[in-house]
N, C-alpha and C positions, 0 to 999 in steps of 0.2 A: 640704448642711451646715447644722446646726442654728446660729441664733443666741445662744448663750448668752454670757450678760453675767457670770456671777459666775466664780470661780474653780475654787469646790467643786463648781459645775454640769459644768461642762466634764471637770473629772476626772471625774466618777460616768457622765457620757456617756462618757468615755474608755475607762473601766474594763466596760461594757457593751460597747463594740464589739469590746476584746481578747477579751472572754470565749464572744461568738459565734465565736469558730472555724470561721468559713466556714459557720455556720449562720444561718438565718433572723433565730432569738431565741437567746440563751441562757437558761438553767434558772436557778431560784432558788437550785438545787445549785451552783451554780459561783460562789455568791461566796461566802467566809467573811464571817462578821459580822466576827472582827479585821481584815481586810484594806480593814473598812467604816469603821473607828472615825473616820474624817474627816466623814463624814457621820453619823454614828447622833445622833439628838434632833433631826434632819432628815429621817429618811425611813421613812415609809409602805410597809406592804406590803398590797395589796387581793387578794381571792381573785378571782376574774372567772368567771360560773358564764353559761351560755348558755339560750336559749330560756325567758324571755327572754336577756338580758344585764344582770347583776344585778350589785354590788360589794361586797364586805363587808371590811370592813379585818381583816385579821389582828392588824396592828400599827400605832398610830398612835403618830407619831412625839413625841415627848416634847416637844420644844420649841414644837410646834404647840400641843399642849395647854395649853404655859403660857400661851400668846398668844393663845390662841381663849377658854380656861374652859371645855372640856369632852372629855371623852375617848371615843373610836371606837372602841376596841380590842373586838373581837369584837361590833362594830353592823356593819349594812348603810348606804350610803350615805343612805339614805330616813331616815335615823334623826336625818341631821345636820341640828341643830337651827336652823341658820341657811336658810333658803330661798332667796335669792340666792346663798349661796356651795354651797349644795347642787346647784343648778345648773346653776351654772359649772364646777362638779368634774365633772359628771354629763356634761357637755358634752365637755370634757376629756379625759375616761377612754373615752366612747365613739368618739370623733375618734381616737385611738390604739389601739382595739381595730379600727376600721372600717378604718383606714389600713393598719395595722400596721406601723407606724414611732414612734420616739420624738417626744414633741413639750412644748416648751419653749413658756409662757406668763407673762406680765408680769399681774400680779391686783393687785388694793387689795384687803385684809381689814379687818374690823371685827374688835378685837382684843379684852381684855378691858377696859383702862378705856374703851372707846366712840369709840375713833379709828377711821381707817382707817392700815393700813399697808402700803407695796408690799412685793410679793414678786415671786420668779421661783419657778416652778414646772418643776419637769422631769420627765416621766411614760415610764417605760420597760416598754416588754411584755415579757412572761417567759412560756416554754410551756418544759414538763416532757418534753413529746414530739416539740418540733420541729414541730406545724406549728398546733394553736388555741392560741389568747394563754390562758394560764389562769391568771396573776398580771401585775399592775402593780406596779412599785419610784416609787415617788413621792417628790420632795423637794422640800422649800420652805426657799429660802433669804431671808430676812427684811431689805429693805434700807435 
């Protein structure tokens, strides 16, 4: 059982294990974005492409962007301009592509006036076909 601290974290883990249906993963198909609106300007969606094992956001989640100063959306991770939190994301995403389980992380960001700020992090794998991870659902919730 995963340790998640926030509220929102715990539903969007909740809502990922209703949606595996006795499957490994579920698909990015199975969740409606309105069924997300608890989460959206919280969560990331990354592509996961193999050999190597490469990341690219599809969708970077809006409130990150206000927090961070700069936006992913249609970059690869390699792009992200911070190196330290490049990383640790990079660290993150392959620890739950290698695992193949969801996995919840406590981070400090440097934000955009030059703090740092805690977050929780919760990184969930999604495969289209049931058995290679070929998206992550990521969310950071801000504390």
């Amino acid at each position: 059982m995963l340790d998640i601290q926030t509220p929102i974290l715990r539903r969007l883990h909740a809502d990922w294990e209703d949606r595996r249906r006795g499957r490994e993963f579920p698909s990015r198909a199975d969740f409606d974005v309105l069924e997300l609106r608890y989460v959206i300007g919280k969560l990331s969606l990354l592509d996961v492409t193999h050999n190597p094992v490469q990341f690219r956001f599809r969708l970077h989640a809006t409130g990150v962007v206000q927090r961070v100063g700069y936006e992913l959306t249609g970059k690869h991770l390699d792009e992200l301009p911070a190196p330290a939190a490049r990383e640790v994301a990079r660290r993150h995403f392959l620890a739950v592509v290698d695992q193949r389980v969801p996995i919840v992380q406590m981070r400090e960001r440097q934000v955009v006036d030059a703090s740092l700020k805690q977050c929780e992090v919760l990184v969930l794998p999604l495969s289209q076909a049931g058995g290679e991870i070929d998206m992550l659902m990521s969310a950071i919730v801000w504390l």
